[in-house]
ChimeraX commands (.cxc) that place a marker at each C-alpha (Angstrom):
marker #1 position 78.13,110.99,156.52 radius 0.5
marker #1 position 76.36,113.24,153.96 radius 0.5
marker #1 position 76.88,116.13,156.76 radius 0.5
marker #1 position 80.53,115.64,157.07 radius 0.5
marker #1 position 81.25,115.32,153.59 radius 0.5
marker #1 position 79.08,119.37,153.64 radius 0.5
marker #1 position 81.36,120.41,156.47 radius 0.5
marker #1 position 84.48,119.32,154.76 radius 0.5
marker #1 position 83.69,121.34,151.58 radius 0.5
marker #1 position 82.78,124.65,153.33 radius 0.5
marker #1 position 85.65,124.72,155.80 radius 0.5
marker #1 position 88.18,123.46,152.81 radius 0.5
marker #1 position 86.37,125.67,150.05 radius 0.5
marker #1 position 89.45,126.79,148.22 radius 0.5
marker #1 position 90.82,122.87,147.79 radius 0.5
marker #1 position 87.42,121.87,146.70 radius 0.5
marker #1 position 87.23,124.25,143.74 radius 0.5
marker #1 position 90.67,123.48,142.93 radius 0.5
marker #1 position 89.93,119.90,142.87 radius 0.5
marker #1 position 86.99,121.16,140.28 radius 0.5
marker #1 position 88.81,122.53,138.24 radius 0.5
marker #1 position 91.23,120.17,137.84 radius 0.5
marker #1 position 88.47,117.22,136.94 radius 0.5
marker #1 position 87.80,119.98,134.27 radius 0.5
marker #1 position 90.56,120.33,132.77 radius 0.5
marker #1 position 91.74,116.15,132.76 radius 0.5
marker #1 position 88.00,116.23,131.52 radius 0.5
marker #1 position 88.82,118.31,128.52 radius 0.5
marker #1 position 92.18,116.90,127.60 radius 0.5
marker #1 position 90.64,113.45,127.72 radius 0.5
marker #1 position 88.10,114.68,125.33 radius 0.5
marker #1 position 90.71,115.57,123.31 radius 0.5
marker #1 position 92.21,111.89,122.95 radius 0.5
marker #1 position 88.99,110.30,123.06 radius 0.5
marker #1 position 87.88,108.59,119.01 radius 0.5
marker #1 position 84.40,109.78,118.40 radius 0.5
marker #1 position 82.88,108.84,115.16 radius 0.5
marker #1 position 79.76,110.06,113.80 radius 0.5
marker #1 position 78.14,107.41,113.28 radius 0.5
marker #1 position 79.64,104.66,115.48 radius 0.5
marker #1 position 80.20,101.23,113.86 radius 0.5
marker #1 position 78.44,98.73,116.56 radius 0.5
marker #1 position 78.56,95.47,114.11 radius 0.5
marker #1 position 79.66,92.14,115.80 radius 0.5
marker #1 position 82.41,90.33,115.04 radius 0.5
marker #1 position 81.39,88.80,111.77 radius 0.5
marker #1 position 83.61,87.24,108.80 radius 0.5
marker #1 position 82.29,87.29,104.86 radius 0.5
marker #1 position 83.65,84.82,102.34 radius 0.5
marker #1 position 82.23,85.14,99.31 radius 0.5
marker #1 position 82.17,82.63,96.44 radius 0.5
marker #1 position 82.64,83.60,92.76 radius 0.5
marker #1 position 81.46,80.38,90.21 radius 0.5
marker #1 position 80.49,82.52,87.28 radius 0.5
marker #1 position 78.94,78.86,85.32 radius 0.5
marker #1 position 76.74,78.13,87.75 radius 0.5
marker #1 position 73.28,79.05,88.85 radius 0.5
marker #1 position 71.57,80.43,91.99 radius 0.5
marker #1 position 70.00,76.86,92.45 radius 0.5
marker #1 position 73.16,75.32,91.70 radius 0.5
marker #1 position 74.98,77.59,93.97 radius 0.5
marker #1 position 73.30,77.58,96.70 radius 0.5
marker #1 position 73.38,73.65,96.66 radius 0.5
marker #1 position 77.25,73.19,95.30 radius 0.5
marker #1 position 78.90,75.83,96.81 radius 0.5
marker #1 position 76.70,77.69,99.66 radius 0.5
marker #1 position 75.33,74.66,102.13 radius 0.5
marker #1 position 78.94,72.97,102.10 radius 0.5
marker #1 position 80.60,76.17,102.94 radius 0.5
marker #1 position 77.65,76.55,105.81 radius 0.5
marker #1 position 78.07,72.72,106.34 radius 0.5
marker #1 position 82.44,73.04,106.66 radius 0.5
marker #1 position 81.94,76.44,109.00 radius 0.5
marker #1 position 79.07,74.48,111.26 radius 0.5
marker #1 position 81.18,74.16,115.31 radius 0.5
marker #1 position 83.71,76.94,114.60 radius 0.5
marker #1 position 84.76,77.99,118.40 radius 0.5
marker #1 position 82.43,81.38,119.22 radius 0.5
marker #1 position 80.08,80.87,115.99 radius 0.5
marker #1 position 77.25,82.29,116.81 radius 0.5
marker #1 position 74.95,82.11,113.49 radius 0.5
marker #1 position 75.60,82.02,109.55 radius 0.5
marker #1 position 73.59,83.54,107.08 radius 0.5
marker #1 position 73.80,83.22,102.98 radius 0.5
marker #1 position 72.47,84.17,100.05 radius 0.5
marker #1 position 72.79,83.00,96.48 radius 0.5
marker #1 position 72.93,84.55,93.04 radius 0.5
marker #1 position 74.07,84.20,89.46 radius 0.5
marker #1 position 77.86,83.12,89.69 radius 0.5
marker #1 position 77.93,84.47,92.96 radius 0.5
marker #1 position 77.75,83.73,96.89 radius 0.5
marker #1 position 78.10,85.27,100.17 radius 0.5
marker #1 position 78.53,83.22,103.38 radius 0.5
marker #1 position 78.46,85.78,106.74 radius 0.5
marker #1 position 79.44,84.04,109.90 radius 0.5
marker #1 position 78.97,86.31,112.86 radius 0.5
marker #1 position 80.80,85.46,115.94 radius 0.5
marker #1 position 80.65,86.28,119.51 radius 0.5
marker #1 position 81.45,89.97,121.36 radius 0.5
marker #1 position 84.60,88.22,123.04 radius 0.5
marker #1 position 86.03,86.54,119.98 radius 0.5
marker #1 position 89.03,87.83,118.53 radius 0.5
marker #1 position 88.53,89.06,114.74 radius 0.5
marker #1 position 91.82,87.20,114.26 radius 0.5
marker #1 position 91.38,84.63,115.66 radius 0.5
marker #1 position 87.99,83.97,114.12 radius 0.5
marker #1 position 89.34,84.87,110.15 radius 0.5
marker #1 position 92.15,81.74,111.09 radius 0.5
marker #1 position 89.51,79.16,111.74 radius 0.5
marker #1 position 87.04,80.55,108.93 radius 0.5
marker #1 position 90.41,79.84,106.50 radius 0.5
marker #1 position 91.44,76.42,108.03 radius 0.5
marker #1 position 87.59,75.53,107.32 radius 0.5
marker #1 position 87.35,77.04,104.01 radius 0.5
marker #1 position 90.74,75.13,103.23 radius 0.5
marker #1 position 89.07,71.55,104.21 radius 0.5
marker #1 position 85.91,72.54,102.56 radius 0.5
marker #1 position 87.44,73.51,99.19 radius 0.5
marker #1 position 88.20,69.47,98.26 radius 0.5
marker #1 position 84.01,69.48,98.41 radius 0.5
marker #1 position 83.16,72.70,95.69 radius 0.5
marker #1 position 83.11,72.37,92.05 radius 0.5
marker #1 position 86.02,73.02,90.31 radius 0.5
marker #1 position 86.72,76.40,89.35 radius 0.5
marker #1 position 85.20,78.40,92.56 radius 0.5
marker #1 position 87.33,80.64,93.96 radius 0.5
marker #1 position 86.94,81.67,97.51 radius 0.5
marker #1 position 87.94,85.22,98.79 radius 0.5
marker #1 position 87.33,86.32,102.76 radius 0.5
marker #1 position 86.20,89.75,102.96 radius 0.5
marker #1 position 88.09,92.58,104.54 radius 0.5
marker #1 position 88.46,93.56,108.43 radius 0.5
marker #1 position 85.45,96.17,107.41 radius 0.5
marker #1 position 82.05,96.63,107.44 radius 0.5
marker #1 position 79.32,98.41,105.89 radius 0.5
marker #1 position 80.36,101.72,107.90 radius 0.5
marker #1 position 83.66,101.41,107.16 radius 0.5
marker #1 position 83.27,103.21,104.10 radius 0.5
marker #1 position 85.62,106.34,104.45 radius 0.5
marker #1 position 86.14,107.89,100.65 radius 0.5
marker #1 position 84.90,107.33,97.46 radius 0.5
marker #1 position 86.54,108.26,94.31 radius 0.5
marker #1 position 86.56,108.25,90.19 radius 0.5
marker #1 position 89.27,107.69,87.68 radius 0.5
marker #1 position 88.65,110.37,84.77 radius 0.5
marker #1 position 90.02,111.64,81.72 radius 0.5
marker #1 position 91.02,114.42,81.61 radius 0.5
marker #1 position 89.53,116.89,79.13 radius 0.5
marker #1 position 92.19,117.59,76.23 radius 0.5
marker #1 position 94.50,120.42,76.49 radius 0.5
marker #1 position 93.86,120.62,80.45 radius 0.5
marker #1 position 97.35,119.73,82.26 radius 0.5
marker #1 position 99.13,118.76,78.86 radius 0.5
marker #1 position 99.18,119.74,75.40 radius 0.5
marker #1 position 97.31,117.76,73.07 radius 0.5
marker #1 position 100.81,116.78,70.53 radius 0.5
marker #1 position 100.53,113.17,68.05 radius 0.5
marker #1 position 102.76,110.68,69.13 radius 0.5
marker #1 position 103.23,111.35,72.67 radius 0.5
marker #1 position 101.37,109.58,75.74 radius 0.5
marker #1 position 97.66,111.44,76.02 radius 0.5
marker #1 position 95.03,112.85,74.02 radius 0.5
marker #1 position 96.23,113.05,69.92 radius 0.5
marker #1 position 94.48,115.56,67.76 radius 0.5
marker #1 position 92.40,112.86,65.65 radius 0.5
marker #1 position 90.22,112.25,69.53 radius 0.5
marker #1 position 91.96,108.60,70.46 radius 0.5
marker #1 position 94.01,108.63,73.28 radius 0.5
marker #1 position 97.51,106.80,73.72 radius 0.5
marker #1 position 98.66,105.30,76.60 radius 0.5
marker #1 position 102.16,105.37,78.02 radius 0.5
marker #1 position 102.81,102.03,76.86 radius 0.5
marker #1 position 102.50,102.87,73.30 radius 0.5
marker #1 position 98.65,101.66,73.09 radius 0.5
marker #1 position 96.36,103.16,70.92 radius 0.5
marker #1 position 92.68,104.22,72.49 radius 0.5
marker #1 position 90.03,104.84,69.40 radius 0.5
marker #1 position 87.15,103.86,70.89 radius 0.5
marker #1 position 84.99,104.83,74.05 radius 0.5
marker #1 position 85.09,101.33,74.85 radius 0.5
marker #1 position 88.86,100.57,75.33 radius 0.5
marker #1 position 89.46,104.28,77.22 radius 0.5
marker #1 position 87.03,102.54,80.09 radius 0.5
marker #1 position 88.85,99.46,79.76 radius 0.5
marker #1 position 92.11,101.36,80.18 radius 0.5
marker #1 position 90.68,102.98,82.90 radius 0.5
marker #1 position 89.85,100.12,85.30 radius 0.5
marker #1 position 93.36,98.98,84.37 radius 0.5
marker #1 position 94.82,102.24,85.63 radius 0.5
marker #1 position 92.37,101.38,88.91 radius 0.5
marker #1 position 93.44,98.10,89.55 radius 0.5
marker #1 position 97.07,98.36,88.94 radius 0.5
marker #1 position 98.07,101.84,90.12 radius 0.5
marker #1 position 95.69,102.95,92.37 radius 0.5
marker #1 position 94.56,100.75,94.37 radius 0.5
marker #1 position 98.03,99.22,95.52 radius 0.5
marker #1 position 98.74,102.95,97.03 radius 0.5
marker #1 position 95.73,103.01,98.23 radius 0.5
marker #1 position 96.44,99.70,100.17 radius 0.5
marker #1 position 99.69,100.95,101.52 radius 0.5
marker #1 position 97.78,103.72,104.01 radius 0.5
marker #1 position 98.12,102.93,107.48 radius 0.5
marker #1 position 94.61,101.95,108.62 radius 0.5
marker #1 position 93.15,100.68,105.40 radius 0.5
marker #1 position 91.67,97.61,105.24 radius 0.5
marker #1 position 90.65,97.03,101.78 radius 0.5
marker #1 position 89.97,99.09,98.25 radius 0.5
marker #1 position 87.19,97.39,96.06 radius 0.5
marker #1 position 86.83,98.95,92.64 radius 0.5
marker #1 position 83.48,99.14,90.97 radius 0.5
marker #1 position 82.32,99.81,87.57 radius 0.5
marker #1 position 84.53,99.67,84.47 radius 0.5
marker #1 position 85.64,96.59,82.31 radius 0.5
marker #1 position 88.63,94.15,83.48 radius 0.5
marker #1 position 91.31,93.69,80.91 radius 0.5
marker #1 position 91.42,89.55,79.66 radius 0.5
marker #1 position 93.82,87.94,77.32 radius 0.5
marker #1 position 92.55,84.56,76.00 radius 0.5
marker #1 position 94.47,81.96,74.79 radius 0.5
marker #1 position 92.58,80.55,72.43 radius 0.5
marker #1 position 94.38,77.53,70.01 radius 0.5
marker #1 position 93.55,77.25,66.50 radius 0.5
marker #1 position 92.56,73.12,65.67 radius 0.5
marker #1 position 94.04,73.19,62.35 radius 0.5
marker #1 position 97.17,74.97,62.71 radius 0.5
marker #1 position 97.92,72.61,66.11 radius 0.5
marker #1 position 97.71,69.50,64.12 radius 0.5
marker #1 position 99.79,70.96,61.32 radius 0.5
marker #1 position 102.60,71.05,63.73 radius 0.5
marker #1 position 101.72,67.99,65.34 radius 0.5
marker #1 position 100.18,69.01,68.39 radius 0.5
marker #1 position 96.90,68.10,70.18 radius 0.5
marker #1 position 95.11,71.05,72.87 radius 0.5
marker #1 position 94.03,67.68,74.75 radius 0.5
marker #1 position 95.93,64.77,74.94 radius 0.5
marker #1 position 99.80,65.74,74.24 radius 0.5
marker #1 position 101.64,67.13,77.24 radius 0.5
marker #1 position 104.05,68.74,75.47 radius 0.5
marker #1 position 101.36,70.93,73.29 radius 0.5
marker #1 position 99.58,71.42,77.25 radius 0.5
marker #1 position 102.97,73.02,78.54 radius 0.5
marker #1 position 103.15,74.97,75.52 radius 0.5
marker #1 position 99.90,76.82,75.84 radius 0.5
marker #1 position 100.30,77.16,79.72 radius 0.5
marker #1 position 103.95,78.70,78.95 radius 0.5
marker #1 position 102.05,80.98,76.29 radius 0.5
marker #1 position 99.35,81.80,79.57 radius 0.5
marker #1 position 102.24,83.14,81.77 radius 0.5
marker #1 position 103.74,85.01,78.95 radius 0.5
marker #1 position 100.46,86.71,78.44 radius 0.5
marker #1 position 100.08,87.22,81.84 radius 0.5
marker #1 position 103.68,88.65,82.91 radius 0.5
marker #1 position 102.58,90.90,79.16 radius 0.5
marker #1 position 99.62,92.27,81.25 radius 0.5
marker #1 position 101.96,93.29,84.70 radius 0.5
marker #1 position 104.32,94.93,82.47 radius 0.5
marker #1 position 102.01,96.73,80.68 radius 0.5
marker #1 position 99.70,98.34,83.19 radius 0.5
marker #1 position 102.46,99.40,86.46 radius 0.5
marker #1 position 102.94,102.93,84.75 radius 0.5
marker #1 position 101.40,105.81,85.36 radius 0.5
marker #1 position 99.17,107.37,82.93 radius 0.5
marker #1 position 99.35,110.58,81.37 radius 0.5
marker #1 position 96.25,112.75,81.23 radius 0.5
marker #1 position 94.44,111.15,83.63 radius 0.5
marker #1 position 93.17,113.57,86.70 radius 0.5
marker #1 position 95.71,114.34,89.32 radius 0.5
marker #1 position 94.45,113.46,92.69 radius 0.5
marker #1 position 94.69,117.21,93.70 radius 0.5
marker #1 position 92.26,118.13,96.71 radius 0.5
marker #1 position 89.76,119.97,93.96 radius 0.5
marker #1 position 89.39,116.58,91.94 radius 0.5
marker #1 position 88.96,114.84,95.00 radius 0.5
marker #1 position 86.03,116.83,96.20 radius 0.5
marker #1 position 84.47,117.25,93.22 radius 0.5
marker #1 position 85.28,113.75,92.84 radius 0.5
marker #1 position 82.89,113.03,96.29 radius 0.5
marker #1 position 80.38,115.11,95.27 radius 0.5
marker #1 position 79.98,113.40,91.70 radius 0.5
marker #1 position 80.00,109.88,93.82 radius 0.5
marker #1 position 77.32,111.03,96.37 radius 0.5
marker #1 position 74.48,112.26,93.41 radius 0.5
marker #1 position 75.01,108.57,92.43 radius 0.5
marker #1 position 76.35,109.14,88.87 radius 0.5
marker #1 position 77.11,105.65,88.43 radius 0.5
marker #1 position 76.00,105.69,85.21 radius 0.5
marker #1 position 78.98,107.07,83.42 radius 0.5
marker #1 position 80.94,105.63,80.87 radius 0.5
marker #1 position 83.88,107.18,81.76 radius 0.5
marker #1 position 83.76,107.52,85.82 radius 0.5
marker #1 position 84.54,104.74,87.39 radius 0.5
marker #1 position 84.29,104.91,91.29 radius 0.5
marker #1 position 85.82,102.99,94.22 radius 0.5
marker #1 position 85.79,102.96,97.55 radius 0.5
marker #1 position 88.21,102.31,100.69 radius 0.5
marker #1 position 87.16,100.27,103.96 radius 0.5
marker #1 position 88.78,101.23,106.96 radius 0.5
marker #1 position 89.67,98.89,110.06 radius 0.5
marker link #1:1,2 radius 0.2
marker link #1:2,3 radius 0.2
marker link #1:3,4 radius 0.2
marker link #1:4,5 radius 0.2
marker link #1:5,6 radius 0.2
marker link #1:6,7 radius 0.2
marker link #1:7,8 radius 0.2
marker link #1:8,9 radius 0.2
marker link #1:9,10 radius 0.2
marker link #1:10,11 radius 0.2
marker link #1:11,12 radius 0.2
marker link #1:12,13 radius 0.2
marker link #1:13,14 radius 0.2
marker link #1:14,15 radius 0.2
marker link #1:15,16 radius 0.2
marker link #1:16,17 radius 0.2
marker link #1:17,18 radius 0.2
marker link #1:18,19 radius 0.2
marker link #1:19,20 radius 0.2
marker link #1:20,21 radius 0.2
marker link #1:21,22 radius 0.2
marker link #1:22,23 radius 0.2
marker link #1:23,24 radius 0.2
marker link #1:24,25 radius 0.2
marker link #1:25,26 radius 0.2
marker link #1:26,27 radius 0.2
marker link #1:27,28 radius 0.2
marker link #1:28,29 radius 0.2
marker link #1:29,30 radius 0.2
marker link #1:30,31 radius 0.2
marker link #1:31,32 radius 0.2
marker link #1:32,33 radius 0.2
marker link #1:33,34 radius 0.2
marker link #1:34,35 radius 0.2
marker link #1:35,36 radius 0.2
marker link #1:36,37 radius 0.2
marker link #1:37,38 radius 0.2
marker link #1:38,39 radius 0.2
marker link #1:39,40 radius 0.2
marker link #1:40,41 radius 0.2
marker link #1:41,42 radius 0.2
marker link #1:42,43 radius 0.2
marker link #1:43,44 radius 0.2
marker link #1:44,45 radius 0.2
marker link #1:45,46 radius 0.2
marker link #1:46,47 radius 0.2
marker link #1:47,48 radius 0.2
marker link #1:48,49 radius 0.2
marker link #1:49,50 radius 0.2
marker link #1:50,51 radius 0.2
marker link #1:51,52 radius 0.2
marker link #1:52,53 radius 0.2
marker link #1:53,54 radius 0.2
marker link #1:54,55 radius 0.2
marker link #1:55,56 radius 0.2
marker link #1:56,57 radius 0.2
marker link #1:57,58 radius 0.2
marker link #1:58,59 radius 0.2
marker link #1:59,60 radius 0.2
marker link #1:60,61 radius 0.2
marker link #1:61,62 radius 0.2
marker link #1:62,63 radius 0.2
marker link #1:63,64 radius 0.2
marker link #1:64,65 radius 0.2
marker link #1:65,66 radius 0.2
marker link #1:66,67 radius 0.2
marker link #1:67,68 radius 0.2
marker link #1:68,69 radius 0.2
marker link #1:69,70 radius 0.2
marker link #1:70,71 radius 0.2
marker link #1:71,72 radius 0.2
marker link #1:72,73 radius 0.2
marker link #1:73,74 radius 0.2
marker link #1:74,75 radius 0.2
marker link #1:75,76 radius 0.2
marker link #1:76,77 radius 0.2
marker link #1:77,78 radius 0.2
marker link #1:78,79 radius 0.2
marker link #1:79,80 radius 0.2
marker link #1:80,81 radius 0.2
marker link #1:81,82 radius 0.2
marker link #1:82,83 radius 0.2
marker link #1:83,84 radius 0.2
marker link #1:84,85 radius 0.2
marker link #1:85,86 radius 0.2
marker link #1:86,87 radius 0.2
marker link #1:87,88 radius 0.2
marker link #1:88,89 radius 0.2
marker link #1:89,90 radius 0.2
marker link #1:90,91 radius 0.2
marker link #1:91,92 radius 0.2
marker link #1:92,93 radius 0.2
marker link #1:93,94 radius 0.2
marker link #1:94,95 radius 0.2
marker link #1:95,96 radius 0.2
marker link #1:96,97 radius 0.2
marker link #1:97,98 radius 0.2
marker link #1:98,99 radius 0.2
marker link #1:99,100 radius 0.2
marker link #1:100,101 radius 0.2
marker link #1:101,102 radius 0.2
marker link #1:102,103 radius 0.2
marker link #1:103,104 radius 0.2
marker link #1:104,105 radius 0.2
marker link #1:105,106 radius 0.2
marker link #1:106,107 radius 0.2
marker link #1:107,108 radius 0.2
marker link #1:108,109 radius 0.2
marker link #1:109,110 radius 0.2
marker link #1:110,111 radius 0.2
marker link #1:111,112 radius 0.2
marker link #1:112,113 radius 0.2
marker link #1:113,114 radius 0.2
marker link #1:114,115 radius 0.2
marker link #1:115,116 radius 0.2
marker link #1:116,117 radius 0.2
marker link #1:117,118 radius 0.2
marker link #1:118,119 radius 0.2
marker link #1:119,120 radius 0.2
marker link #1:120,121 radius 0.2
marker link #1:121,122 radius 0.2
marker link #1:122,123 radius 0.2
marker link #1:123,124 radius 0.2
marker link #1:124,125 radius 0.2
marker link #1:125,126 radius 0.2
marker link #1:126,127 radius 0.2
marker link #1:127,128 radius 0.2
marker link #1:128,129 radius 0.2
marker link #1:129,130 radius 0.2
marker link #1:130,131 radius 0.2
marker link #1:131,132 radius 0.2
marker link #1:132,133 radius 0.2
marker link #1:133,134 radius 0.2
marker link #1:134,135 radius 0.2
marker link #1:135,136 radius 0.2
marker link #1:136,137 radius 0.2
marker link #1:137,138 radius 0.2
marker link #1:138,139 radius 0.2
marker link #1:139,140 radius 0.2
marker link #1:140,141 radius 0.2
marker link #1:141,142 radius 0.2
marker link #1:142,143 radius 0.2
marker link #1:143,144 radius 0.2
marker link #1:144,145 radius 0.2
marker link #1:145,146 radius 0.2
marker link #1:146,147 radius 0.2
marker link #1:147,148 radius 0.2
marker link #1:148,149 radius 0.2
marker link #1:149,150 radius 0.2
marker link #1:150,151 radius 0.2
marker link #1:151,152 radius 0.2
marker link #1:152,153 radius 0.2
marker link #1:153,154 radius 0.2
marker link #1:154,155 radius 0.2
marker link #1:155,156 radius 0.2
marker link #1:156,157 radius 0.2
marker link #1:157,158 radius 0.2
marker link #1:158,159 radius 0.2
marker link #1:159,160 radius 0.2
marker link #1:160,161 radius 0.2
marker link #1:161,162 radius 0.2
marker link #1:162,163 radius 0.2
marker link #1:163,164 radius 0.2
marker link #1:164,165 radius 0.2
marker link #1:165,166 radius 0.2
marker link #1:166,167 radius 0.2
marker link #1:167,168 radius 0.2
marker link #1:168,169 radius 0.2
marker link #1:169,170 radius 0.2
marker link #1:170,171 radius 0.2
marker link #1:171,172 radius 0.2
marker link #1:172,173 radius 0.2
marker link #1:173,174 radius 0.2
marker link #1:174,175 radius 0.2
marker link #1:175,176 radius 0.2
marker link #1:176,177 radius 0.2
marker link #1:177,178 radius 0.2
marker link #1:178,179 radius 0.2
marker link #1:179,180 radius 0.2
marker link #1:180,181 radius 0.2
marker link #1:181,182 radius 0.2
marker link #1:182,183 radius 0.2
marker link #1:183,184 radius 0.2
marker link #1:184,185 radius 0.2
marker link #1:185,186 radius 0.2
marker link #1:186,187 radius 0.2
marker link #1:187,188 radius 0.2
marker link #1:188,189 radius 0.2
marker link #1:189,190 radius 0.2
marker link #1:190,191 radius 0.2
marker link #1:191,192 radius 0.2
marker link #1:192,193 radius 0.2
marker link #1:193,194 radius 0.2
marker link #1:194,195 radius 0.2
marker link #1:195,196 radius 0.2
marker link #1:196,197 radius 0.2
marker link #1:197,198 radius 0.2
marker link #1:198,199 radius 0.2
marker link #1:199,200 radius 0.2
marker link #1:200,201 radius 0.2
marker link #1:201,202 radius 0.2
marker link #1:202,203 radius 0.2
marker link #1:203,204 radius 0.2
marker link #1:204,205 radius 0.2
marker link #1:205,206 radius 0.2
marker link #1:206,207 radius 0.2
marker link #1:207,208 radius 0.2
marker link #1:208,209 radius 0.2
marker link #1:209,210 radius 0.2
marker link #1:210,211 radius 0.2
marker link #1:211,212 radius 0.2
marker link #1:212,213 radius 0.2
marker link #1:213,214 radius 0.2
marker link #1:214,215 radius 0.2
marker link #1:215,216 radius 0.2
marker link #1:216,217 radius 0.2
marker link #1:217,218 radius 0.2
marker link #1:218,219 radius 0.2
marker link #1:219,220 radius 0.2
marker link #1:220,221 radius 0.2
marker link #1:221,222 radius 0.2
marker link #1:222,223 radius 0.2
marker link #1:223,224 radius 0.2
marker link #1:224,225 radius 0.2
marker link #1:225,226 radius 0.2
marker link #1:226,227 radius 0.2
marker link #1:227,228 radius 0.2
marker link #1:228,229 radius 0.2
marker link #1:229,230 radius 0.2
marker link #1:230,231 radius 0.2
marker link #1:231,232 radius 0.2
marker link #1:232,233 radius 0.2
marker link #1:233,234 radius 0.2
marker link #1:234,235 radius 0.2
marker link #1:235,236 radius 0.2
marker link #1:236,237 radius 0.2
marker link #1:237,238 radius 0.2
marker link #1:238,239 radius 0.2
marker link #1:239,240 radius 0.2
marker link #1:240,241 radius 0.2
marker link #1:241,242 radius 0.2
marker link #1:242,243 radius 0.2
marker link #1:243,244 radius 0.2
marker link #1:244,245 radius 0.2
marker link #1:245,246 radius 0.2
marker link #1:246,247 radius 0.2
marker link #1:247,248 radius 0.2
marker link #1:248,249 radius 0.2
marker link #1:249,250 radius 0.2
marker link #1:250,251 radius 0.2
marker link #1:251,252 radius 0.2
marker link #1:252,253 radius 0.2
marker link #1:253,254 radius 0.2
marker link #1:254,255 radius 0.2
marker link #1:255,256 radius 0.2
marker link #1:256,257 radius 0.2
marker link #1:257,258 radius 0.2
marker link #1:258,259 radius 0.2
marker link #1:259,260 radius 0.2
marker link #1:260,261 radius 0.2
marker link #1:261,262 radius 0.2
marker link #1:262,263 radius 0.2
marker link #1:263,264 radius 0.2
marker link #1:264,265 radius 0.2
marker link #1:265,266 radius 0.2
marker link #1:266,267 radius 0.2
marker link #1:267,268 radius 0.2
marker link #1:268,269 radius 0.2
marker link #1:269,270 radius 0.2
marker link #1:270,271 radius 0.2
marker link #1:271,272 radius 0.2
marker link #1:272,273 radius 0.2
marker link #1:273,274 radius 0.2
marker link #1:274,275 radius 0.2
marker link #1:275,276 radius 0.2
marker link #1:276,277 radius 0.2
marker link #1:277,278 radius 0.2
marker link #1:278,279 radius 0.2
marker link #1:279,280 radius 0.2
marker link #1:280,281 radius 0.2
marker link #1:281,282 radius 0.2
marker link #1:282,283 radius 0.2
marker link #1:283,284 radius 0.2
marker link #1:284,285 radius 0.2
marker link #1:285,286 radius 0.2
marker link #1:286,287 radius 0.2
marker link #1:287,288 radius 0.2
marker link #1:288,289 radius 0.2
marker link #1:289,290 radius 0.2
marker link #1:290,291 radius 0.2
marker link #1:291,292 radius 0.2
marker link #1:292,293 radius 0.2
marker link #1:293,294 radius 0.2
marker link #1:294,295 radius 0.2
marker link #1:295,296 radius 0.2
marker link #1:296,297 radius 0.2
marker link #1:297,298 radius 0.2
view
């Protein structure tokens, strides 16, 4: 056989080679199409849901919240093993599934469990599945800066950006004196600006934000002036649907007054950007004013 197939290829020589060099060149255009990644993601199918119970402890957690989330998830079709860990207001259930399942498929039965199991957690944990990402999904980091006054706008009283006395004012009207509210404003400019864009990118799965300070409004009743208008914080329901209606005013307050765009911040030019990287990968996480984020891609 081996001698025939020799025979063949001298007495056809020109059809071989030309048979060689087109395997070369479907070779190279194939190449061409084929995904490589640098550092290929080979993580089973797995699914995080992670608990947040901010009043509780790691004991408590782990015996309130963790083992009946492991207990609700126990038989899932393709489970293959759970793992957990507990912390301060915090827990992280990772069910890892088999090769075959479908990551779909498997995030549908992890929610129909989690939705049976919630009936069985203390009241006020919320529950939040993780994105289609993992660890190596990581793809970009970046920071949300001020810019240094006078750079891209002129420093004038009265309009939004820096004013001459050092506070900064937002678009909104608001007032920054302090080194405190400008990183306040500046997770607000993350959360409500950014990170919705950054959501709307074909092939992102998720944008967590880290660092920073998350802007609250509490509604807190005063005792004495309730009962002077004849109202009681626990037992009337009318005085219950009147703080709840005050709630949702604050709340629509805080949508309206984060969904512009802030002037003076860094433009997302490809400089900033890089620079931007470079400050993220010498782990200045430290900064007051830099607060970084990162994107997980599918």
């Amino acid at each position: 056989m081996l001698e025939r197939v020799l025979a063949f290829s001298v007495r056809q020589r020109w059809l071989v080679l030309l048979a060689a060099v087109a395997a070369a060149l479907a070779g190279a255009w194939s190449l061409t199409k084929l995904p490589i990644d640098a550092v290929p993601d080979v993580t089973n199918v797995q699914v995080q849901v992670n608990a947040i119970a901010p009043a509780l402890t790691p004991i408590e957690i782990e015996k309130q919240v963790t083992f009946p989330i492991e207990t609700a998830l126990a038989g899932t079709p393709g489970l293959e093993t759970t793992r957990s860990f507990s912390r301060n207001g915090f827990a992280q259930v990772t069910v890892v599934f088999t090769d075959r399942t479908d990551i779909y498929f498997a995030r549908q039965q992890v929610a129909e469990r989690l939705n049976e199991a919630k009936t069985n957690l203390p009241p006020g944990v919320e529950l939040r599945m993780g994105p289609i990402s993992t660890g190596l999904g990581e793809i970009y980091w970046w920071s949300v800066e001020y810019a240094p006054p006078g750079e891209g706008a002129p420093v004038r009283d009265g309009e939004p950006g820096w004013q001459k006395d050092g506070s900064y004012q937002t678009p909104e009207g608001e007032r920054l004196t302090d080194e405190f509210q400008r990183t306040v404003y500046l997770r607000t400019v993350q959360d409500w600006v950014i990170r919705p864009q950054m959501r709307t990118v074909p092939g992102i799965a998720g944008a967590d934000a880290i660092g920073g300070y998350v802007k609250q409004y509490h509604v807190q009743p005063d005792p004495a002036r309730l009962i002077a208008y004849g109202l009681s914080a626990s037992s009337s329901p009318r005085s219950k649907r009147i703080i709840s209606a005050a709630a949702r005013t604050t709340s629509s307050v805080t949508a309206k007054a984060t969904w512009s765009a802030p002037v003076g911040v860094s433009k997302p030019s490809t400089r900033s950007r890089t620079s931007s990287l470079r400050r993220a990968a010498r782990c200045r996480c430290g900064s007051r004013t830099s607060r970084k984020s990162r994107l997980g891609m599918s």
